[in-house]
N, C-alpha and C positions, 0 to 999 in steps of 0.2 A: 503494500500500500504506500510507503513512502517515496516508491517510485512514481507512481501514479500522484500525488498530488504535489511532487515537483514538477513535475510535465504540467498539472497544472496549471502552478504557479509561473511557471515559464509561458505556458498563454496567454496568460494572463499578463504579463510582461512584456508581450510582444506586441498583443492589442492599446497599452497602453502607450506604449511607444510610437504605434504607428498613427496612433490617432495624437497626440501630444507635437511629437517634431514637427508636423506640418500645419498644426495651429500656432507653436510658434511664430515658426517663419512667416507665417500669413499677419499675426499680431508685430510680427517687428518689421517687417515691410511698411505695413501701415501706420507705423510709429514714427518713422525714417521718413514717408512719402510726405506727412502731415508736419515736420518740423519748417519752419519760416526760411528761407534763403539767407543763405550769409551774406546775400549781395543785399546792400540797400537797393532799393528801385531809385533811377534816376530820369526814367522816362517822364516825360510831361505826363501831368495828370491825366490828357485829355483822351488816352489811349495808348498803344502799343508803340512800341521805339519807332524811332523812323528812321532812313541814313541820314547820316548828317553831312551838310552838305559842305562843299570844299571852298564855295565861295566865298571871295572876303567880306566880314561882315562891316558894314558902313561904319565909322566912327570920326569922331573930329578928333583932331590931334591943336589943340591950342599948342602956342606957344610958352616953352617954359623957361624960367630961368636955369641959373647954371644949377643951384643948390636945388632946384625939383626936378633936373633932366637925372640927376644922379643918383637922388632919392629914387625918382620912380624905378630907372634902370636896375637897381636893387632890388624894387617891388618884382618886376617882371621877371625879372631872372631867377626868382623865386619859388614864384609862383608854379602850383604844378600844371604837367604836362596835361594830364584828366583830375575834375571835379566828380565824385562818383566815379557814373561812368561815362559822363561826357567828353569827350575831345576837345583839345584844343582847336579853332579854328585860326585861319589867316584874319589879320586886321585889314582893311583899306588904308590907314594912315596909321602914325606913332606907334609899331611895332613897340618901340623902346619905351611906351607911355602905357599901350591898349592891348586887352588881351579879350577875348573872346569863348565861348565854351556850349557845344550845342547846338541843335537846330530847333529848336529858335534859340537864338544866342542869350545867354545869361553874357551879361561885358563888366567889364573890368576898366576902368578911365581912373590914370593915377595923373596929380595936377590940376590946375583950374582955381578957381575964385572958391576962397574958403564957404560953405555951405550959410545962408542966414535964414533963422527961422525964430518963430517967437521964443520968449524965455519960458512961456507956461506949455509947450510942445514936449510930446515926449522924447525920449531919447535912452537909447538900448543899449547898455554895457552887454556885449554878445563876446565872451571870452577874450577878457579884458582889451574891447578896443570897444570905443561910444559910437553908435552910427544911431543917424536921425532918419527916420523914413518918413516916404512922401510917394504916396497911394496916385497916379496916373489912368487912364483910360486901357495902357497896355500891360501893367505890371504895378509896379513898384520900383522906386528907387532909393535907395540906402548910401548912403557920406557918411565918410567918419568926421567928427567933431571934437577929436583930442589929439589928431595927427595935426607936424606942420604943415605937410602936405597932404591935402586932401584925398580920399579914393573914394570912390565913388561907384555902386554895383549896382545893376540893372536888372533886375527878374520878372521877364514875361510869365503874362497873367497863366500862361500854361501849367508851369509849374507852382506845386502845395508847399504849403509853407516857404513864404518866401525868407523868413530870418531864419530859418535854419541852414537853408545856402546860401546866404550873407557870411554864416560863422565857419565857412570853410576855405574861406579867406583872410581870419581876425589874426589867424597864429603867422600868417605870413607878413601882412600888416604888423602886428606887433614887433615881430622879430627886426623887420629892414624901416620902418618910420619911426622919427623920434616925437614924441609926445608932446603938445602945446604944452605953456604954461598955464593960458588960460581955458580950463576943460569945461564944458557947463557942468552948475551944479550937480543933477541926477547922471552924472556920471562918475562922481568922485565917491568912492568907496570908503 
């Protein structure tokens, strides 16, 4: 008899196994399929990526002096190659000032006329650099207001949340601009 209800046991062991491994697998597949991308999405809200396109995206290039052509040149040089995962695109003018990223372009304009807005306006310490935004028909536009040279970022209405890809900018900004003295208040920590 002890032979017989090894045999069994060992049935019984085999049924369990065969039914068990392949509910595993089917539970850890579906575990594995269901976890979120490592990738952030960098696609415009409005739907699925598109190419992006090679054309240079329009910008003005003002003229700058000597101490914000060197400034920004340090900006640019910085700056990386892809935001997420948009690309860098060509500028139309001030390579050494304008950088570009995307189709529709989120832009980058380092220099120009330091930003004026009222004193009771907000203003966004986004990883320790202050930028003011100002809401437009096609996006948003964000300046920093504690650099001596201004930068200045453009996010079509396409893209969600537009200060969160403002701050993918602030460490490069912080690192290559030096800080006014005079910051507005709601920006001093």
């Amino acid at each position: 008899m002890p032979a017989e209800k090894d045999r069994t046991t060992r049935t019984a062991a085999l049924w369990a196994t065969a039914v068990a491994v392949p509910a595993a697998l089917a539970v850890g597949f579906f575990a594995v399929s269901s976890l979120p991308s490592a990738q952030p999405s960098a696609a415009p809200a409005s739907g699925a990526p598109q190419p992006v396109s090679t054309v240079p995206v329009e910008m003005a290039a003002p003229a700058l002096s000597e101490d914000e052509t060197v400034a920004c040149r340090a900006l640019t040089s910085q700056l990386p190659v892809t935001v997420r995962s948009l690309p860098q695109r060509p500028v139309s003018a001030g390579p050494e000032q304008n950088v570009a990223y995307g189709d529709p372009a989120i832009t980058v304009a380092c220099g120009g006329e330091q930003p004026s807005f009222l004193a009771t306006d907000l203003v966004y310490p986004l990883n320790k650099v202050c930028w003011h935004a100002t809401e437009t028909p096609d996006g948003s536009v964000w300046t920093t207001v504690d650099r001596r040279v201004p930068v200045t970022v453009t996010i079509p209405k396409n893209y969600d949340s537009p200060g969160q890809w403002t701050t993918e900018f602030s460490a490069t900004v912080l690192s290559t601009l030096l800080s006014r003295d005079d910051i507005p208040t709601g920006c001093r920590t």
